[in-house]
N, C-alpha and C positions, 0 to 999 in steps of 0.2 A: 419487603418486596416493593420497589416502585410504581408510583403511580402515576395513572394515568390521568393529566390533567386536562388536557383538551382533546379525548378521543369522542367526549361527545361532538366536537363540531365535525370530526372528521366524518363520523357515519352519519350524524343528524340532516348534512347535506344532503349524503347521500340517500337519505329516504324520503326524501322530498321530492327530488328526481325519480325516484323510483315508485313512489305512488301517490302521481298526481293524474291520477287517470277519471276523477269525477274534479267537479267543478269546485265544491266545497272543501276539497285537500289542497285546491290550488295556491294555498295560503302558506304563509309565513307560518312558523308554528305556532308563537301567541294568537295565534288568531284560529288555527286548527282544533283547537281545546273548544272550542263551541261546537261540540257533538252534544246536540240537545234533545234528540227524540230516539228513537231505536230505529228507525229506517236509519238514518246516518250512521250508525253503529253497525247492520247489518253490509251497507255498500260500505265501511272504512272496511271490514274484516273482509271483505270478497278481492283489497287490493295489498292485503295483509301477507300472502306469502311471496315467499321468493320465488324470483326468474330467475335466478342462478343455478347452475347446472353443476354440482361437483363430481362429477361422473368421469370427464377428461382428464381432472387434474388429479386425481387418485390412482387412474387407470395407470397414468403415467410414472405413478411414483411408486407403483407397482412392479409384480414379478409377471403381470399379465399383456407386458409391454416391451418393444425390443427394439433395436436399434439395423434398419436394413442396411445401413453402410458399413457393418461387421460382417465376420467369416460367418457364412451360417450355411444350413442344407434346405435342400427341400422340405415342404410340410409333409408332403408322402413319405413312407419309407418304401410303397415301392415304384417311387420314383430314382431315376438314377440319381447315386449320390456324389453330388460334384457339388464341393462349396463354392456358392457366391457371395459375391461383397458389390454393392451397389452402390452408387455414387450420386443418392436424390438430395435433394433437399428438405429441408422442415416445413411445417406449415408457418411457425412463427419461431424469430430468438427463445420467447418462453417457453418453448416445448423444450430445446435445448437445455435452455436452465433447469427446468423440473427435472428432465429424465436424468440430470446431472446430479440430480438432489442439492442445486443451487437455491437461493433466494430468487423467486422471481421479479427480477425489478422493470424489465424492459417492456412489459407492457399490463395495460388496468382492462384491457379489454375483456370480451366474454371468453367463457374458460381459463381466466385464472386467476390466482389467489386476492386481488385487490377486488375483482368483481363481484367473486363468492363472496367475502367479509360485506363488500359496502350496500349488496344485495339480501343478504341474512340481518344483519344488521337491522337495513331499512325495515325489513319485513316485523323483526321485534319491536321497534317504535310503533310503528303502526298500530301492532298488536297492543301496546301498553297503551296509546290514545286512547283505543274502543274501552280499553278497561277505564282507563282512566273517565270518558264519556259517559260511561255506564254506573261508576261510582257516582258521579256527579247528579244522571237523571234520579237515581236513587234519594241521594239525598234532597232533591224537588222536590220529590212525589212522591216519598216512603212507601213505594210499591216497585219489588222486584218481577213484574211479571216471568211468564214461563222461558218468553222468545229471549229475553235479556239474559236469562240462568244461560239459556242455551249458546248466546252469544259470548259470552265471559267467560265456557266454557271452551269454546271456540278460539279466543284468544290467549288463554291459556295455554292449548296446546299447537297452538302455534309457536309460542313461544319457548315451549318446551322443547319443541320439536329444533326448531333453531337454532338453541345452545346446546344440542347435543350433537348434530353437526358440526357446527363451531367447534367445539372441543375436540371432536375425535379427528379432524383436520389440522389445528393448528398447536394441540400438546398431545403429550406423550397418553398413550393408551390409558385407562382406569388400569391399577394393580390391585390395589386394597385397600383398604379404609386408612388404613397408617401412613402405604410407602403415597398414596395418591396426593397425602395432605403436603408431600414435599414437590410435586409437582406441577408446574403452575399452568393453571387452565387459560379462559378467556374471560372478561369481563362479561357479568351477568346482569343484563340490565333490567331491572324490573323498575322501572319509574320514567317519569317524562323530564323528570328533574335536570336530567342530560342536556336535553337539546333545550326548557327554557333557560337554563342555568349557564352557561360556556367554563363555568368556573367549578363546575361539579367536578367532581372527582372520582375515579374507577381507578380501581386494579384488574389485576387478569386474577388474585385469588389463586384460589391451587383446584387441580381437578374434583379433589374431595367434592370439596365446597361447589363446584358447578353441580355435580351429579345430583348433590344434597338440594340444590335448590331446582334441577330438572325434575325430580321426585316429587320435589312439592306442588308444584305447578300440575307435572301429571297426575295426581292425585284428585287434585281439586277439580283440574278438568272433565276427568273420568267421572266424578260425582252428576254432572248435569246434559253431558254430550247427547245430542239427539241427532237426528236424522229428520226433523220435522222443516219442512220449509224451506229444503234449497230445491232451486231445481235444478242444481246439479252436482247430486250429492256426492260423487266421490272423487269433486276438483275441491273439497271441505274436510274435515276432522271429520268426519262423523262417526257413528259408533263401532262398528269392526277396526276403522282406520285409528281411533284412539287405541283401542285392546293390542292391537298392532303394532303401535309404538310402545307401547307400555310393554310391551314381549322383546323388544330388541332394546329397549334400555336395562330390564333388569338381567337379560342375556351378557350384556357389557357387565353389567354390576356380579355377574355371578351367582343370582340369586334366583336358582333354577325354580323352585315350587311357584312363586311370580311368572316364572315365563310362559309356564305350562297354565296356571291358570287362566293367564288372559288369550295365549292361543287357544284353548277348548273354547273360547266365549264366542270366537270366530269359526273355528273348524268342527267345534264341537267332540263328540266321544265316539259317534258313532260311524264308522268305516264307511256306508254308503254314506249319507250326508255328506261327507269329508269332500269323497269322494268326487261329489258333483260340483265341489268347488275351489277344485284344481284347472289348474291350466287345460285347456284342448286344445288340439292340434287339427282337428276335423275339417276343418272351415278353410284348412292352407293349400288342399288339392284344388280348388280353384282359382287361386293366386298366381298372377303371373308378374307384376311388377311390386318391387320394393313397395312404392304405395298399399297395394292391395294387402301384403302381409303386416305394414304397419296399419293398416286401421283395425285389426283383428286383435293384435297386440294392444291396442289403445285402448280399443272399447270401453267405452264408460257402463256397457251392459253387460262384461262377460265378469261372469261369479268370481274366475280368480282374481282380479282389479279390487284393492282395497280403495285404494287411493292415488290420485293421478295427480301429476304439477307439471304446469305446463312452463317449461326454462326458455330463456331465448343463449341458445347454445350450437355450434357449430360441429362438436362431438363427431360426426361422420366426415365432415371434411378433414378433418385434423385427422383420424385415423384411416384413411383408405387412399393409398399413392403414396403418399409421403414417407419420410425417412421413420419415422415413431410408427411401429403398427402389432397387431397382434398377427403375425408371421412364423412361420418357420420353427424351430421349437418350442416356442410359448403355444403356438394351437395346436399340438400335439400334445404337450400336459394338459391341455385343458379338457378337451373335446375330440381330438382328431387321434384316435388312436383305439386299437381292438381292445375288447373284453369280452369274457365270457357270453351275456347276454346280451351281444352285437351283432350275433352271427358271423356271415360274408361282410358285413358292413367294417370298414378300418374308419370307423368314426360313431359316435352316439347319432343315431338315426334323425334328430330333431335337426342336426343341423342342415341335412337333406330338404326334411320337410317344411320348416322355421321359417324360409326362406334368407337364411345366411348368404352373404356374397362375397366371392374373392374379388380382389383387383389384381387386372390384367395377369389371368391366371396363376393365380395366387401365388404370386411372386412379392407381390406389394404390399398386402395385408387380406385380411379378412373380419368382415363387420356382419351384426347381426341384426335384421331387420328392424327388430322391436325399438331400435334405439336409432331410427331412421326421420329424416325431417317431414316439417308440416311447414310448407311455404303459405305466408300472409301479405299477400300484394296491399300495397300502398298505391302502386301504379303499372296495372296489367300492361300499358302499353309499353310502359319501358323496363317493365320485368324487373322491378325493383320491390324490395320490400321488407318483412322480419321472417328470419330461420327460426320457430321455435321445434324443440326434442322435449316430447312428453316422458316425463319419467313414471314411470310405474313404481313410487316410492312402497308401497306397499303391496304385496300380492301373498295368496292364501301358501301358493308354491314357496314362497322365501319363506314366511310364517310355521309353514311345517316343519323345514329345515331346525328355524328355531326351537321349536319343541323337540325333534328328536336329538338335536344337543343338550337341551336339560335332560332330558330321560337319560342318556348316556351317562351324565356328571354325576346324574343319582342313582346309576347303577340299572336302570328301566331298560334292561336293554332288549328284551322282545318287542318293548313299547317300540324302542327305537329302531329297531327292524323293519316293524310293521310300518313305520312311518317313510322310510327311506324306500322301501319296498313300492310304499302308494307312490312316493316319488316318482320313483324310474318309474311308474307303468303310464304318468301323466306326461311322460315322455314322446310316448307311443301310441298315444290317443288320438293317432292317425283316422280319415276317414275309413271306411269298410274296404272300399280296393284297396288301400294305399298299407290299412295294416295288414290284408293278407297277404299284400308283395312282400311285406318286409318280413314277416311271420315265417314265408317262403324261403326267406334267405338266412335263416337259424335264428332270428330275433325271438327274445320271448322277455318272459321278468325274470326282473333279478330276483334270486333269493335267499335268504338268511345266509346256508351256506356259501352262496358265493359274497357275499359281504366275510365272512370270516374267511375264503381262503385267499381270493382275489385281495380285497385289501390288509389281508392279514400279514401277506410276505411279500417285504419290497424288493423291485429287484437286484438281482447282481449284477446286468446288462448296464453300461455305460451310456447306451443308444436306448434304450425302452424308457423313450420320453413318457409315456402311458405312465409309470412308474411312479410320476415326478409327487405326485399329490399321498403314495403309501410311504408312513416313515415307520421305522424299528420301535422307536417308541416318541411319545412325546413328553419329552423331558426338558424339552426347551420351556414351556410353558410355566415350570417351577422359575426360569425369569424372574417372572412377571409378577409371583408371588410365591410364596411357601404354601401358601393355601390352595393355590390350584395346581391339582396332581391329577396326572392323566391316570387310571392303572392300568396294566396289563392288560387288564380283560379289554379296555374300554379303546384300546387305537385302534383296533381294527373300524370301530364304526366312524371314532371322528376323522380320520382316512377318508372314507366314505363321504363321512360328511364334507370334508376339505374338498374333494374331488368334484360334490353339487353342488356344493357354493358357486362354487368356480363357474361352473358352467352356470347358473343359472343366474348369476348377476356382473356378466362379463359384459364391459364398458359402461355400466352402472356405476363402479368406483368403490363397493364394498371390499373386495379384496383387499385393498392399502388398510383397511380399521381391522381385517381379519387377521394380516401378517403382523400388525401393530399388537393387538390385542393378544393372541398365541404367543407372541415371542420368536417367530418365524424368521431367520437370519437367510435375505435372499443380496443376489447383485444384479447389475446393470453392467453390462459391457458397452463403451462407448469407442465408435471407430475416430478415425483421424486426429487422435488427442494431441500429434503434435502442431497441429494447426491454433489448436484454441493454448495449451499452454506449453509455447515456445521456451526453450532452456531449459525444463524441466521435465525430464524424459522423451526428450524431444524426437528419439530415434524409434518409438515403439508408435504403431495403426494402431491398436487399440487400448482401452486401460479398463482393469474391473471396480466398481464403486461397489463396495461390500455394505451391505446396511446390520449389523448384529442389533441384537435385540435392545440394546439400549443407548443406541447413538441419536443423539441430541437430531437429526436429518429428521428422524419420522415424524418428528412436528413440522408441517408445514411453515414457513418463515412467517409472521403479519405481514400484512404490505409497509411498502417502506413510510409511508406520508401518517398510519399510526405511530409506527418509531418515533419520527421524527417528534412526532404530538407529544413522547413520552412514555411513551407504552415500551414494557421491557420484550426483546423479542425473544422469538421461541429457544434461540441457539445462541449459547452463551461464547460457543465455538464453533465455527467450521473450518473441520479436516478436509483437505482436498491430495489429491497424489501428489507427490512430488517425485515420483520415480518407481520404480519395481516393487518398492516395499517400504519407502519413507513415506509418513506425511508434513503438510507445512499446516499448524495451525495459523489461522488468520485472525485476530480479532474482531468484532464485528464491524466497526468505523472503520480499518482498513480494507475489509471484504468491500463493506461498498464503496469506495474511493475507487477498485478497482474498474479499469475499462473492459 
């Protein structure tokens, strides 16, 4: 595999840029290695994570994303059904490129693939200084106090956390321990050696080997994590937020008894407990602007809130008006559509109350609060300033989810009832009027049986977009490996589960690792194709970009300026249409020569 000879300078810059936000980082890096006390260890690690947002560029490269310049219907069905075809524009060329399943090369700005890398990236440097500062105070003073365990600990899962982004972004999904070692990951940097060095050397390694050393890291970190001394402890690792991660990496690895034990560490065993530290909806009947629902979703004090990172990301602009949006039948598979325990409601009731919003009558898209901005003036009088969108990287509601897929994989399937069950009803955990209106109009919980019969038969209806997330069976998943086998018994729940995912981490960007990871073979229909490629089917409005389960696309591309360093990129090939049913392979130096 090739290596990467100068990709330390490429990100080393960029983490220098990206957290010089105390005086003492303002340095060169030979000269940032003077972290000599634990106070500078504690402020290196508080500018240690990322501001990048991978939530847009996932969404995009997703089945939970559509193109409004195609034939499509209303989001209603019982709205009249007259197809439109819209004629907006994008927010940027690089939406075009993603939704294309291009390389995006035409811009490094926030939300896409050059900014997430040089922003993850920086954030792992950073992390490896404190470590590295902390070995150092160490060897002064042969005294590891407690604050330092806790800060190494800290830094570790940062850094964990990082490259397991990384990887699930720009290579192919974990398979197995075997097929993964032929896949090539991202370079894992655990040393400073990079950025003093310019002559260091990295490979990207293979996925195996990333996961192998994400584990190591979370391990080690898990040993010392505390909760003592931030004040404000869940913009940090701390302790649920570690357990947390540690349930969605071994989730990835397939190593269900791990996933379930670190979710019980945070949800525990016991159904009321669990209970009180889910999602509420109670606090939303007083809401009346976007704001007001997004500080509820924020809350640094509500029990569902693992862990909060705050991105500077424009994620609502880019999805509301513009030609990319979750529209018309992507919010109908998702969310907008009847079931049994909906009642009168032709939609999951939370998006009533949630405080979701159409644009210009939901014509244009539909976005949902939680993933709404926090404006930081610079200059109130000239209304200038930074967009940041807090992501709620961790919460008890996503967590649960995880466990009741291990339970499922191991056969636990009243476990996993009972879990999916608490689900829906934190759905509904409307304030007292608000659930008896809805109670009024047939809402209630779901239950067991309707998990087996609702998600058990998908439909025959061509139009029962509701449908979209129940499959016959899951067999695509053997993909991905011989070792993962859905059975019979077990589709109906991960059905089920397909269908809360969806909805509960929509414009998040989980969906693109979940279609990735399953083996889920979806498309992208893109309008006016003979505009962008002229002479090559040049008489067809639209064209479909099929993604099956092992096309070199669902790695995100690196950016071009690692390439260029030497770093091998994700796609040895891109296929692109070249008419009804051909494609033109491109090589990748001639892909990008192209205009």
């Amino acid at each position: 595999m090739k290596s990467l000879k100068y990709i330390a300078l490429v990100i080393g810059l960029g983490a220098l840029t990206l957290t010089s936000c105390n005086d003492f980082l303002d340095q060169l890096p030979d000269e940032r290695t003077q972290i000599d006390n634990e106070e500078k260890v504690r402020q290196l690690l508080i500018t240690s994570y990322p501001t990048a947002n991978y939530g847009w560029i996932c969404e995009l490269s997703s089945d939970n994303i559509m193109d409004n310049n195609t034939l499509h219907l209303p989001i209603s069905s019982s709205s009249e059904q007259i197809a439109a075809r819209y004629n907006l524009g994008s927010y940027g060329r690089q939406d075009d490129e993603l939704y294309r399943f291009e390389p995006c090369v035409s811009s490094e700005n926030q939300d896409t693939p050059s900014y997430l890398w040089s922003s993850f990236y920086g954030a792992i440097i950073s992390a490896n200084y404190a470590l590295d500062g902390i070995e150092n105070i160490y060897k002064e003073t042969g005294e590891m106090t407690e604050s330092m365990k806790q800060s190494r600990a800290e830094a570790l899962l940062i850094r964990a956390y990082c490259h397991f982004i990384l990887v699930n972004v720009f290579s192919q999904a974990y398979k197995d321990e075997n097929a993964s070692k032929l896949d090539q990951g991202v370079p894992y940097i655990d040393d400073i050696e990079g950025v003093t060095d310019f002559q260091h050397q990295y490979d990207r390694g293979t996925v195996a080997g990333v996961y192998e050393k994400i584990v190591r890291d979370l391990e080690e970190g898990l040993k010392d994590v505390s909760d003592a001394g931030y004040q404000a402890v869940k913009y940090h690792f701390n302790v649920d937020a570690a357990h947390a991660l540690a349930s969605r990496v071994y989730l990835f690895l397939r190593q269900y008894d791990k996933v379930i034990e670190h979710a019980n560490a945070v949800l525990t065993t016991d159904p009321n407990q669990m209970a009180s530290k889910l999602m509420k909806y109670d606090g939303f009947g007083d809401c009346t602007y976007m704001d007001d629902y997004l500080q509820i979703y924020d809350s640094p004090t509500a029990t569902n809130n693992l862990f909060l990172l705050n991105t500077m990301s424009l994620v609502r602009r880019h999805g509301l008006g513009y030609r990319y949006a979750n529209n018309s039948t992507r919010t109908r598979e998702i969310y907008y559509h009847q079931t049994p325990w909906n009642g009168r409601y032709y939609a999951y009731p939370v998006i009533w109350q949630g405080g979701y919003t159409f644009w210009t009558g939901r014509d244009y898209g539909y976005f949902p609060a939680k993933c709404g901005e926090e404006f930081q003036y610079t200059d109130k009088l000239a209304g200038i300033g930074y967009v940041h969108t807090i992501r709620r990287e961790f919460t008890c509601n996503m967590l649960l989810l995880e466990r009741a897929e291990a339970e499922v994989m191991l056969g636990q399937y009243a476990e996993a009832a009972a879990d999916l069950i608490a689900y829906n009803h934190s759905l509904i955990s409307f304030s007292d009027a608000d659930y008896q209106s809805a109670v009024a109009t047939g809402v209630r919980d779901m239950t067991e049986a309707d998990i087996r019969s609702y998600f058990g038969t998908p439909s025959t209806s061509v139009n029962n977009y509701g449908k979209a997330n129940v499959f016959a069976d899951w067999e695509f998943t053997k993909n991905m490996s011989s070792e993962f086998v859905v059975p019979e018994e077990a589709v109906k729940y991960m059905n089920c589960i397909n269908e809360f995912r969806r909805i509960e981490r929509i414009f998040e960007g989980d969906r693109f690792f979940d279609l990735k990871r399953w083996g889920i073979e979806y498309s992208h229909v893109y309008g006016n194709y003979n505009r962008i490629y002229a002479g090559a089917g040049a008489d067809q409005d639209e064209i479909t970009f099929t993604l099956k389960w092992d096309d070199p696309r669902r790695a995100i591309e690196v950016p071009q300026d690692a390439i260029q360093a030497g770093l091998n990129p994700s796609r040895p090939l891109v296929n692109e249409p070249g008419g009804d049913d051909a494609v033109v392979a491109y090589p990748l130096e001639g892909y990008y020569s192209k205009d």
